[in-house]
C-alpha positions as CSV (number, residue, x, y, z in Angstrom):
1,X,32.6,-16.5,-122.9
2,X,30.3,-18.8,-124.5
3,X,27.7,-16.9,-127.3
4,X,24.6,-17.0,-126.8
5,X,22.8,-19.5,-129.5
6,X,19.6,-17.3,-129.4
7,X,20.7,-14.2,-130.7
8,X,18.4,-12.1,-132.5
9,X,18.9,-9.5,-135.2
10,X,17.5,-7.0,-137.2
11,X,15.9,-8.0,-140.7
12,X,17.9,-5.5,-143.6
13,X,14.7,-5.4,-144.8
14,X,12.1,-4.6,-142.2
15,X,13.8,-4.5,-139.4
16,X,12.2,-7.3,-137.4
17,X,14.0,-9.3,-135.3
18,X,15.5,-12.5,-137.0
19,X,17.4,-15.2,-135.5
20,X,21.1,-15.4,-136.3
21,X,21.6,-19.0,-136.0
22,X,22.1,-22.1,-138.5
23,X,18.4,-22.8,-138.2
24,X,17.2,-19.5,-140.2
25,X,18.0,-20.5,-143.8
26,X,17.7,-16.9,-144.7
27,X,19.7,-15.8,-142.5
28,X,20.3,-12.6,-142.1
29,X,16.9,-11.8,-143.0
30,X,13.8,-12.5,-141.4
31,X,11.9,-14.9,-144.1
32,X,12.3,-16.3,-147.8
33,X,10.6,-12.9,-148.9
34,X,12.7,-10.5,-147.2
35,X,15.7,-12.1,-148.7
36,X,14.0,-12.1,-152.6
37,X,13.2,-8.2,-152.3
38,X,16.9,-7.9,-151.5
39,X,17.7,-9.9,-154.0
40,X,15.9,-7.8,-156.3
41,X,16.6,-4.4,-155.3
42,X,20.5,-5.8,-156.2
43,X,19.3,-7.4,-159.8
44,X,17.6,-3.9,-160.3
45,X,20.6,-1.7,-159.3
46,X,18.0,0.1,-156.7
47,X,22.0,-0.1,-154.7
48,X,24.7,1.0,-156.4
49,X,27.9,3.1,-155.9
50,X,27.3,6.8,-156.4
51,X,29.0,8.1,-159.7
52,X,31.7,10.8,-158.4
53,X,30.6,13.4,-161.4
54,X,26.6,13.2,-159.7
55,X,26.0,16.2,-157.6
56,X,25.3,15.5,-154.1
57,X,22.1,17.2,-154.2
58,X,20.5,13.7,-156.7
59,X,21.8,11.3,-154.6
60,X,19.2,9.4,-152.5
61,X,21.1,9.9,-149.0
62,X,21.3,13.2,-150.0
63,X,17.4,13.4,-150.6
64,X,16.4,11.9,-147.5
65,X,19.2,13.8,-145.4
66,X,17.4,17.1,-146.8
67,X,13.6,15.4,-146.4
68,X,14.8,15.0,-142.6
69,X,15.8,18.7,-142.4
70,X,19.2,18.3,-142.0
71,X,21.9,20.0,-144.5
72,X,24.3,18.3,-146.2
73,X,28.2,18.7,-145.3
74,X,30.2,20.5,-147.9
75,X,33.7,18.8,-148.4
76,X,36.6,20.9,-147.8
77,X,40.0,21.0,-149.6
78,X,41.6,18.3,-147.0
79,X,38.6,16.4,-148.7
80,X,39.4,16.1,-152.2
81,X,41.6,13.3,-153.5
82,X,45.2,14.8,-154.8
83,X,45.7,14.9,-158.9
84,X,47.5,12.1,-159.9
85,X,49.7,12.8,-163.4
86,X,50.2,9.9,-165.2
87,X,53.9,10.0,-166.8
88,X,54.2,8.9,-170.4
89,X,57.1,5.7,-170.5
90,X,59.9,5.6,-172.1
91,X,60.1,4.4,-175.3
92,X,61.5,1.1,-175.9
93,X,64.8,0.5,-176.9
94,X,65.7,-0.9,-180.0
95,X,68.4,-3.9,-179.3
């Protein structure tokens, strides 16, 4: 099945549709802008990895889960990664 040269997605930015093809040089955005906020928001750290010691409660998913009325899910035991114990090494032996 052949794909269809035309195909259209949505913008990360705004959403609008974009085309996916080697013609859009900012591809997968819609415009030169889109990708420069994007851009920015990386430079700026507005994305980053949540720090496992932060409470859910400060995270920003966590924020707009609770904006949106909807509680967040508590992890459970099954949840948590298992305690790894490092082992000192031996110490080397003297030839």
């Amino acid at each position: 099945m052949a794909q269809d040269p035309s195909k259209s997605v949505p913008c990360p930015r705004c959403s609008a549709l974009a085309p996916f093809a080697p013609e859009n040089p900012w591809r997968p955005f819609c415009s030169e802008r889109c990708k420069l906020i994007d851009l920015g928001n990386w430079a700026s750290e507005s994305y980053r990895v949540p720090d496992p010691g932060t409470p859910p409660e400060r995270t920003r998913a966590a924020r707009r889960l609770a904006a949106a009325g909807i509680a967040p899910v508590q992890p459970t035991q099954a949840d948590q990664a298992p305690e790894i114990i490092a082992k000192p090494c031996a110490p080397a032996r003297q030839a």
